[in-house]
Phi, psi and omega in degrees: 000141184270145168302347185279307090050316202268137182301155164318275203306324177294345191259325139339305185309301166316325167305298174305308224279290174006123128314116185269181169268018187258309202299310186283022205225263189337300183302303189304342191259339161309304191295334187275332174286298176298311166274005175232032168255332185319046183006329137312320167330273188310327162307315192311307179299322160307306170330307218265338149268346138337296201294319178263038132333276202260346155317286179321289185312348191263309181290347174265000156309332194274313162223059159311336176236016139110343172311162156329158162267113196072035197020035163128277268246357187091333164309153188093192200272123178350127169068030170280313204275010183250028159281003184283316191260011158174118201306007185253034178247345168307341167308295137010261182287334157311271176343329191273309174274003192241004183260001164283357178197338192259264182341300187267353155318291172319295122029280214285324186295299192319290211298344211262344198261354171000291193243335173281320177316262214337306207283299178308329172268009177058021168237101171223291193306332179270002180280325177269346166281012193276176193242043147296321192083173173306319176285351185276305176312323199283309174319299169326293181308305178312273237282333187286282200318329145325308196266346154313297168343292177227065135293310193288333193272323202281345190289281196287312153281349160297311184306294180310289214284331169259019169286300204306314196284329177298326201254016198185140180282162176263146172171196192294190194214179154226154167275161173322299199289331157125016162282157187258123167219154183281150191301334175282342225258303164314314172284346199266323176279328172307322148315329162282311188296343165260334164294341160274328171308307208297330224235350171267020191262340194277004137312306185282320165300334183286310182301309175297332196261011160287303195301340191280314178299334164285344181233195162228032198240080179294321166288352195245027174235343164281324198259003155297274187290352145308318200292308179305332165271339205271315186278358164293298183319301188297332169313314204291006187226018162258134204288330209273343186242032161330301190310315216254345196281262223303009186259353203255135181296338166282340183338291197244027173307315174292328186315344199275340189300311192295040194254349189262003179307129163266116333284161180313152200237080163325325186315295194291315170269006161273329169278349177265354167266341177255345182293281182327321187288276191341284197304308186291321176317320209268292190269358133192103206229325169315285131024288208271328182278003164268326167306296183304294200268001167305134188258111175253135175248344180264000000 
C-alpha cells in the first residue's frame, strides 16, 4: 500500500501505537508523582528523618555532664563519639546507623511493590495499553525506584546536618586518618558520602522489582524482599560463610567510611560499586524477562 493509500484512521492508529520520547518523559514523571504523593512514601521518609532525631537527642542527653557519646567504650554507630565536638559528623553517624536496615527496607517496600502493586490494584493492564510497552514502563519503575534511593538518603543526611548544626557545634573536623579538613571540605564529603549510599541501594532495588514481577501481591512481594535483605545481612556476619561474603550486596555497604579517610581508601568502594552494577544488571535483566513474558490478568 503507498502512503497516498493509508487512511487518516490507520495513520491516527499508527501515531498511538508509535512509542513517542516525550510520552516516556511523561510515564516516568507520573511514576515520580504518583509514588512520592503516596502516604507510604511519605511515612517511610518521615521514619527515615526521624532517626537522626533521636541519635542526636541521645547523644546530646548522654553527654550532657561531660561524658563520652557510646560511653567510652566504642559502642554505636560508626562516628558516634566525634558528634559531640562537631555536628557534621551525625551525618555521618545516621547514614551509619540507618543503612543496614531502615534505608534498605524503605527501598525494598518501594521496589517490591513496584509492579505487584500496580497487578494487585487492577491498573497494570491499563498502563499497558498506553504504547510505552512493558519495557518501557519496567524502565519507568527501575529508575523511580533508584530516585526513591536517593531522596530516602539525602532525607537522612539533610535531617542529621540540620539536628547536628542545631544541638552541637560546626567547624573544621579530622578524619579517620587523624588530619585536619575544613568544614566545607567536610560538607563536599558528607555530600559524596550520600551519593554513594544512594548508589549503594540499587541492587537490592533491582532485586525487590525481580521479586515484584513473580507475584500479583504488593504485600507478599514487599515482604519477600525485606524478608530476602534480613536473611542476606545475617549470612554476611557468619564468620564460617567467608568465601561467599564478598558476592552478597550489603557486603562493602559500610565501606562510604573510608571517603572520610587521608587520603581515600578507594578499594572497598570501588567493589561495592561494581558488586551494585553486578546486582543491578543480573536482577534486572531478570526483571525484565520476566516482565516481557508475563500473562497480566490485573
Amino acid at each position: 500500500m503507498s502512503r497516498a493509500e493509508v487512511s487518516p484512521g490507520q495513520a491516527a492508529d499508527a501515531a498511538v501505537r508509535a512509542p513517542r520520547p516525550l510520552w516516556t518523559f511523561g510515564l516516568l514523571r507520573s511514576e515520580l508523582v504518583t509514588t512520592f504523593r503516596r502516604w507510604r512514601t511519605l511515612a517511610l521518609l518521615g521514619v527515615l528523618a526521624a532517626v537522626p532525631v533521636l541519635v542526636g537527642l541521645a547523644v546530646r542527653i548522654e553527654t550532657r555532664d561531660g561524658s563520652s557519646a557510646g560511653g567510652g567504650g566504642g559502642e554505636g554507630p560508626a562516628f558516634i563519639a566525634q558528634v559531640t565536638n562537631n555536628g557534621l559528623f551525625l551525618v555521618f553517624t545516621a547514614l551509619a546507623a540507618t543503612l543496614p536496615f531502615f534505608l534498605p527496607m524503605a527501598v525494598g517496600v518501594i521496589a517490591g511493590d513496584a509492579v505487584a502493586g500496580e497487578a494487585n490494584a487492577g491498573t497494570l493492564r491499563y498502563l499497558l495499553v498506553a504504547p510505552a510497552g512493558r519495557t518501557r514502563l519496567l524502565l519507568a519503575k527501575y529508575a523511580t525506584a533508584m530516585a526513591f534511593c536517593l531522596v530516602a538518603t539525602l532525607v537522612v543526611a539533610v535531617s542529621a546536618l540540620v539536628v547536628g548544626a542545631l544541638l552541637f557545634p560546626l567547624g573544621d573536623l579530622t578524619t579517620i586518618s587523624g588530619t585536619r579538613i575544613s568544614f566545607a571540605d567536610g560538607l563536599g564529603r558528607a555530600l559524596l558520602i550520600a551519593l554513594v549510599v544512594a548508589a549503594s541501594l540499587i541492587g537490592l532495588a533491582a532485586l525487590g522489582l525481580f521479586v515484584s514481577t513473580l507475584t500479583n501481591s504488593g504485600i507478599a512481594a514487599m515482604a519477600t524482599t525485606v524478608g530476602l535483605l534480613i536473611t542476606v545481612q545475617i549470612l554476611d556476619q557468619i564468620p564460617q560463610l567467608h568465601a561467599i561474603q564478598p558476592y552478597l550486596f550489603p557486603h562493602y555497604w559500610l565501606s562510604f567510611a573510608d571517603l572520610m579517610r587521608e587520603p581515600v581508601y578507594w578499594d572497598g568502594l570501588v567493589k561495592n560499586l561494581e558488586l551494585q552494577a553486578l546486582y543491578a544488571a543480573v536482577f534486572g535483566s531478570a526483571a525484565w524477562a520476566r516482565f516481557t513474558a508475563k500473562d497480566i490478568t490485573a
